[in-house]
VOGU-3710 file (C-alpha; in Angstrom, 3 decimals, decimal comma):
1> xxxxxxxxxx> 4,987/18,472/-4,528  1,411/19,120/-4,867  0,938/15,626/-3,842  3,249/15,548/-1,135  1,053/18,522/0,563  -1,939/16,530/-0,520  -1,191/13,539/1,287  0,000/15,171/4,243  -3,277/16,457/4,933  -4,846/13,046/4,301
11> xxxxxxxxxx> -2,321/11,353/7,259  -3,231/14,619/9,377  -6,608/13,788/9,391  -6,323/9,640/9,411  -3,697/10,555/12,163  -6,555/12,254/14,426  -8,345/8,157/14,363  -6,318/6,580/17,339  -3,856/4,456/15,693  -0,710/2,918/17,169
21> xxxxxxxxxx> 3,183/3,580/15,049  5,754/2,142/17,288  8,091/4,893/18,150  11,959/4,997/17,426  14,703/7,291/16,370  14,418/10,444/13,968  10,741/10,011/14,432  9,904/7,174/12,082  8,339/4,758/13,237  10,000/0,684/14,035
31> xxxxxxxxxx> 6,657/-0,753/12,231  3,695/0,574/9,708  1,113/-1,466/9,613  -0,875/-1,379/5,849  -3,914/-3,744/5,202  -4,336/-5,166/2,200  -8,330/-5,622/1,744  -10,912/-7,813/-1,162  -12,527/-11,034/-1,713  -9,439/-12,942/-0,166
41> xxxxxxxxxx> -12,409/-15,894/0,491  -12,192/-17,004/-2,882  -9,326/-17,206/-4,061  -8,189/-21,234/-4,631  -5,800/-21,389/-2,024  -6,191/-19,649/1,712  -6,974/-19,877/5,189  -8,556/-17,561/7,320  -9,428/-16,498/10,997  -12,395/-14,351/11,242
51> xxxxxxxxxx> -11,515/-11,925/8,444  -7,684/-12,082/8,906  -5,354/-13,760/5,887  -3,204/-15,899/7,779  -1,606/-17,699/4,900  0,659/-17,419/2,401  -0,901/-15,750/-0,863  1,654/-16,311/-3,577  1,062/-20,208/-3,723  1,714/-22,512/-7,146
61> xxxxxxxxxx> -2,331/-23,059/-6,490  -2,742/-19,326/-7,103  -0,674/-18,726/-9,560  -1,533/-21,526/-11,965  -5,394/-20,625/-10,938  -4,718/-16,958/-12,204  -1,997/-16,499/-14,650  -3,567/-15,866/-18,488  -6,913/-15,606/-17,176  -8,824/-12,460/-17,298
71> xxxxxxxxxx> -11,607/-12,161/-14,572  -12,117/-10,378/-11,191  -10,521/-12,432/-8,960  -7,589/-12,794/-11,505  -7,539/-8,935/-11,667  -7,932/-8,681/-7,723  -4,963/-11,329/-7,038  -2,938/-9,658/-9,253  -3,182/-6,675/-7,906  -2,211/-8,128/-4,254
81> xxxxxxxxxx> 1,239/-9,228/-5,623  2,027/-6,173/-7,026  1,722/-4,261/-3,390  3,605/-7,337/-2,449  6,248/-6,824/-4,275  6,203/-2,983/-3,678  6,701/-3,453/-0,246  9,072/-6,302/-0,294  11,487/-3,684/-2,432  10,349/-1,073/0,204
91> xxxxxxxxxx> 11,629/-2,721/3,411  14,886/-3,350/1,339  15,548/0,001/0,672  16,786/1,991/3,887  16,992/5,348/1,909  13,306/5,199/1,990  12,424/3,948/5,343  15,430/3,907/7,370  14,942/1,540/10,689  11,454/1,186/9,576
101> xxxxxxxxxx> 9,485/-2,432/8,495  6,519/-2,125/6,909  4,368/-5,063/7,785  1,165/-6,285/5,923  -2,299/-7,657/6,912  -4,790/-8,640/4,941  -8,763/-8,957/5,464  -11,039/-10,542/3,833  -14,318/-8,357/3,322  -16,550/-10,766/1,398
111> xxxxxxxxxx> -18,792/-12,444/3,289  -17,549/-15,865/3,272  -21,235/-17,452/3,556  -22,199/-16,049/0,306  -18,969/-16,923/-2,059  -21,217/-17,728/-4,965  -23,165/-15,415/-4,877  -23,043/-12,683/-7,707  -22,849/-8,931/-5,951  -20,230/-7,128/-4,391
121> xxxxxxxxxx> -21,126/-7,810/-0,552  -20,717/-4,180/0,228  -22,734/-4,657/3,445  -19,938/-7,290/5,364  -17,198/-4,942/3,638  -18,646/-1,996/5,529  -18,449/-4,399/8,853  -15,095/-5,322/8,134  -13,997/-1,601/7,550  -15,148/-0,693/10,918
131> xxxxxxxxxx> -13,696/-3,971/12,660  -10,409/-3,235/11,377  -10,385/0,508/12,576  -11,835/-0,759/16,019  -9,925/-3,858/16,940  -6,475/-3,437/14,375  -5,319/0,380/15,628  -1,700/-0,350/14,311  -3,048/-0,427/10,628  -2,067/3,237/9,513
141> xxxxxxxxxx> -2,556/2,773/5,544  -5,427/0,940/3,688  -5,043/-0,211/0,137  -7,098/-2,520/-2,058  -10,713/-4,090/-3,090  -12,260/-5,076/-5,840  -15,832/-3,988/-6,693  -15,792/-0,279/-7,670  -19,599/-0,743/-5,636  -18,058/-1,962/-2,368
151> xxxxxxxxxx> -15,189/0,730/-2,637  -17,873/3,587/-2,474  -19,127/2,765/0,143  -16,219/1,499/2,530  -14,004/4,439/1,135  -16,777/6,425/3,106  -16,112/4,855/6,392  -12,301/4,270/6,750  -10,613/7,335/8,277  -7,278/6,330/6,946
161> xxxxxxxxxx> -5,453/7,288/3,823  -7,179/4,001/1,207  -5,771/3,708/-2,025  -6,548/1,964/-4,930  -5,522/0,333/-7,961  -8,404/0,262/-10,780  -11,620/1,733/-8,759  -13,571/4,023/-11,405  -16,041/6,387/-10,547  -16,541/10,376/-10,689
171> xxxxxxxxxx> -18,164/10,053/-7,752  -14,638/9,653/-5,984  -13,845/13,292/-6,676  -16,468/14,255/-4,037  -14,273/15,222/-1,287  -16,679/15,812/1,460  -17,696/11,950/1,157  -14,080/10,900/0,471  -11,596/12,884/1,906  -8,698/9,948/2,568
181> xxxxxxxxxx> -9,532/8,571/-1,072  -6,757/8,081/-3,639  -6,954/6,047/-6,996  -4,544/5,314/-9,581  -7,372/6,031/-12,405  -8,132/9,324/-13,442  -11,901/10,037/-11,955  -12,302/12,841/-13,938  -11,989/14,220/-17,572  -14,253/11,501/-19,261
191> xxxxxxxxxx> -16,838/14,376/-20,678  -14,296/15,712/-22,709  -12,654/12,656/-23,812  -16,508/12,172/-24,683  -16,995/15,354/-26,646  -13,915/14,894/-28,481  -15,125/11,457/-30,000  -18,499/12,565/-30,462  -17,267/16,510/-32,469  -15,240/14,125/-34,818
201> xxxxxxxxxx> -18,265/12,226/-35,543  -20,722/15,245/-35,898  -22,604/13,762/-33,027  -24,673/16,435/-31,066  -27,252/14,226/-29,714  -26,959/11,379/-27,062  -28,782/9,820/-24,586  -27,158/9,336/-21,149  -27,645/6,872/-18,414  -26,232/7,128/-15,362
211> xxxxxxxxxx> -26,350/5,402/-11,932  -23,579/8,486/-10,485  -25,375/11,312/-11,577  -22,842/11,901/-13,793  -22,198/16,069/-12,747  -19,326/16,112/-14,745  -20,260/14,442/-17,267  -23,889/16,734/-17,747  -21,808/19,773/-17,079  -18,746/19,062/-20,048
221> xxxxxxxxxx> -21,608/18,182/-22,766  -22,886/21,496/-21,750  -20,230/23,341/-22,416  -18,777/21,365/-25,465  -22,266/21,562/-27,260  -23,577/17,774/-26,769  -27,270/17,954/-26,093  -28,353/15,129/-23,602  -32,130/14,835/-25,425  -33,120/11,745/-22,588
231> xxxxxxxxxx> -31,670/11,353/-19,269  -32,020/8,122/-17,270  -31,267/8,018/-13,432  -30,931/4,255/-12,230  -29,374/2,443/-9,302  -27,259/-0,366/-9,264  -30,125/-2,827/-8,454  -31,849/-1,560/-11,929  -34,635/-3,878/-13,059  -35,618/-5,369/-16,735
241> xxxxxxxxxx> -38,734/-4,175/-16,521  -37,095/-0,043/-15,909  -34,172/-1,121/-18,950  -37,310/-1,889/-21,153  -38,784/1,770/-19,952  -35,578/3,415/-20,834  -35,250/1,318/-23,965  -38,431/2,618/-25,491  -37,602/6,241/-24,105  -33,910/5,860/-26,229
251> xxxxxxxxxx> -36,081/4,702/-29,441  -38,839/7,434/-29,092  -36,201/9,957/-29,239  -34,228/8,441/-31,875  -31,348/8,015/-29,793  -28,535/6,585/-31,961  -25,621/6,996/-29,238  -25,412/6,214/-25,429  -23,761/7,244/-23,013  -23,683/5,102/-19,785
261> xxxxxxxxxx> -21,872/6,274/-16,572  -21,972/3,406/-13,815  -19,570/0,228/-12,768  -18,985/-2,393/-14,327  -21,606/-4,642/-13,122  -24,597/-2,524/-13,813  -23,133/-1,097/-17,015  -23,354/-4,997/-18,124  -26,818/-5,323/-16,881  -27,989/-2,322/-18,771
271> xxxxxxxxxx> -26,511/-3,050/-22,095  -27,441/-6,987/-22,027  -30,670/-6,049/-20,570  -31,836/-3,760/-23,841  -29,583/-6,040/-26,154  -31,686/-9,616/-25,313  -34,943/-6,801/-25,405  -33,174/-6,100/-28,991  -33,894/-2,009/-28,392  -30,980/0,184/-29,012
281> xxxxxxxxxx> -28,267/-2,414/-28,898  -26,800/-3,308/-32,704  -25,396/-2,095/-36,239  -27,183/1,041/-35,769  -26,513/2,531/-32,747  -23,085/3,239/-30,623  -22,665/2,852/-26,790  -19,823/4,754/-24,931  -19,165/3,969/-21,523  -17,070/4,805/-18,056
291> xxxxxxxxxx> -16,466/0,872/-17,580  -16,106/-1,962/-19,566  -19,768/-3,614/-18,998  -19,088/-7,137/-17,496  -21,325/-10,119/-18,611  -24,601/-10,756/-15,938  -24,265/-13,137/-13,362  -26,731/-16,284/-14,841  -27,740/-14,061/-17,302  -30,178/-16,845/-18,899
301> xxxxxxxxxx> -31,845/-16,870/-15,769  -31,929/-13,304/-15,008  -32,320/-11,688/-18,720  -33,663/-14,769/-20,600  -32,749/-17,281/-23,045  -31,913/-14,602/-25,583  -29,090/-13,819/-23,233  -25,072/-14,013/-24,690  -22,500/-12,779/-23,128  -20,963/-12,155/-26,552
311> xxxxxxxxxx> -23,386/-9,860/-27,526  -21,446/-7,135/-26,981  -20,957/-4,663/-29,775  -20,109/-1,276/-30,932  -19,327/-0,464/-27,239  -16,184/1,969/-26,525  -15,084/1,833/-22,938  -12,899/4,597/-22,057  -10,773/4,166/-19,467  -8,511/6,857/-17,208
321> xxxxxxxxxx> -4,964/6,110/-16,971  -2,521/8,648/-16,072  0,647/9,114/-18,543  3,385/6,373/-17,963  6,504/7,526/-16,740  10,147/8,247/-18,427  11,731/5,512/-16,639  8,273/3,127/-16,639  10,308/0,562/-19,124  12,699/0,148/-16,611
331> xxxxxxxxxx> 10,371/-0,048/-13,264  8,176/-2,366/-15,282  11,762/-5,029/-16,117  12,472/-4,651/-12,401  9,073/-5,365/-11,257  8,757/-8,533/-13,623  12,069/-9,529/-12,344  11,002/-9,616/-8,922  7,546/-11,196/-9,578  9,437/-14,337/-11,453
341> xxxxxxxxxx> 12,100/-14,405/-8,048  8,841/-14,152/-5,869  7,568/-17,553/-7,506  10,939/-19,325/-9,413  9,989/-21,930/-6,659  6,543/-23,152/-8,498  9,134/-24,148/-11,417  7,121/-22,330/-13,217  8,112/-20,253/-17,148  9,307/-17,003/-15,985
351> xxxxxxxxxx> 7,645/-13,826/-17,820  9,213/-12,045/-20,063  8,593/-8,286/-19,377  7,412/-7,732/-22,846  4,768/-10,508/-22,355  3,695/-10,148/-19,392  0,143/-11,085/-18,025  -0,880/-9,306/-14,731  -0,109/-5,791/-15,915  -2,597/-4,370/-13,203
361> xxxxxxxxxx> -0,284/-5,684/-10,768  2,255/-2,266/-11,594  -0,787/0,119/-10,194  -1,203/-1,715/-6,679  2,421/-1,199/-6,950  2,442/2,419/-7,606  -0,170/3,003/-5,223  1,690/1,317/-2,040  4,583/3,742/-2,955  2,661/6,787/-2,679
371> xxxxxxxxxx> 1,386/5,624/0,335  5,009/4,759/1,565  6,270/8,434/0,101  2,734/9,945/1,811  4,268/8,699/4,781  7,795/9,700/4,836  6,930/13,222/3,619  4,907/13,206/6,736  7,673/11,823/9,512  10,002/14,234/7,904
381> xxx> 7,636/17,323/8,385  6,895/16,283/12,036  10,156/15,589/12,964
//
């Protein structure tokens, strides 16, 4: 319920933006309109216009390209067949929607002139945001993305109700920045997660970095007794030369555990940064983190030739997920089912639901139903 009222807010607001529902009886609407939005410029197989998908996205090209393989566009694709399959099941269900299709367009908000580039392109995403509100008024629901980066800032500029999948940062639960922001991650409640790890080890000392500010965070070790003895402020375009700085501040102190508050990007610039320095990465000291810290982009080139991506150690990524479900067995068998109908034409070994890969894909698909529930709560209400 609390959601319900929660969302309804959200549309009243995104409802204000001129956008265009077709009208028919019992005032839902003939069409809804949700784009889909990420990197849709690299995946293996697609064609564009502008920024428009105009192709098919579940292709045997696709899904041999990302089945068992864990990386972001993997994660990203993933994630676009589960809302794909949500809404398929959606427009099938007249209970739900009745009279109502609910139509999908995708845009792609990586600049396609840069697609090997490392970075999140946050700059052409923010164009993109503001084309589709300007020249795509019938899109009433935006869900997607990929870099938690580019999410904070487009989530700032769409006046529509965005949700996604596996975006992590507590500086989503600012309201006044992102008031039509939903995630399927818990944004909050990492500091005492934190303190409970760090009470069971008789830890009372850390160091924290952070490129969020990490309120939360500063305020729960305040009140659960962890003293923050060195905090470092960075930005996600942090340099080696400030990582060494902050290295040598971590081992003046004595600094045995880190904390480090950031995406994933820059978390794995600051932790291989100081590990190919060799200062406060090893046997003897213990790194917890917000995201999992992915491996630098020509990392021999940009840290040195000390630079491995399997240096990682003694790292513990937490990671907010919200409790599964009663009936989440049963959703998850259906939603395999339909995923192995959706591509039975590649000839391809269908998944079992106890092995299957693209788990990620169950959030989009959670996600596009609140949006779709957001939605009817609201028709019904206004009716």
């Amino acid at each position: 319920m609390e959601f319900a009222i929660t969302f309804v807010r959200l549309l009243l607001l995104a409802l204000s933006y001129p956008i265009i529902l077709a009208e028919a009886q019992n005032n839902f609407p003939t069409t809804l309109t949700i784009g889909l939005i990420g990197p849709y410029a690299k995946l293996t197989e697609v064609t564009l216009e502008g920024s428009l998908v105009v192709s098919e996205i579940v292709t045997a090209a696709n899904v041999e390209s990302y089945t068992w393989v864990y990386d972001d566009m993997s994660f990203f694709y993933w994630n676009d067949v589960g809302a794909q399959i949500a809404i398929d099941q959606i427009n099938k269900n007249q209970t739900l929607f009745p009279n109502t299709t609910i139509v999908i367009k995708r845009f792609n908000d990586f600049d396609p002139h840069f697609l090997d580039s490392p970075g999140n392109s946050a700059g052409y995403a923010i164009q993109i945001a503001q084309e589709i509100q300007q020249d795509h008024p019938d899109v009433a629901a935006i869900f997607g993305g990929l870099m938690t980066g580019t999410t904070l800032k487009t989530a700032e500029i769409y006046k529509l109700p965005y949700c996604t999948a596996y975006q992590l940062s507590s500086r989503f639960l600012d309201r006044n920045l992102y008031p039509y922001y939903m995630s399927m991650t818990a944004n909050s409640g990492m500091a005492e997660s934190f303190c409970l790890i760090l009470h069971q080890w008789n830890v009372k000392r850390v160091g924290l970095i952070t490129s969020t500010g990490s309120k939360e965070i500063i305020a729960g070790f305040g009140a659960c007794g962890i003293h923050i003895v060195t905090l470092s402020k960075i930005d996600t375009h942090v340099t080696l030369k400030e990582m060494k700085e902050i290295g040598g501040l971590l081992k003046y102190y004595d600094i045995r555990y880190v904390v480090l508050d950031s995406d994933p990007a820059t978390s794995g610039f600051v932790y291989f940064a100081l590990a190919t320095l060799n200062m406060t990465v090893g046997p003897n000291y213990v790194w917890l983190g917000t995201n999992y810290p992915y491996p630098v982009d020509d990392g021999v080139k940009v840290l040195g030739k000390n630079y491995k991506s399997s240096m990682i150690k003694d790292f513990i990524f937490l990671y907010g997920e919200n409790p599964k479900a009663p009936n989440f067995a049963s959703m998850f068998e259906a939603y395999v089912n339909a995923y192995n109908e959706m591509t039975s034409h590649f000839n391809g070994t269908p998944f079992e639901y106890y092995e299957f890969d693209p788990l990620n894909g169950m959030s989009a698909y959670d996600c596009i139903n609140m949006l779709a529930y957001g939605f009817k709560t609201f028709f019904k209400q206004n009716h």
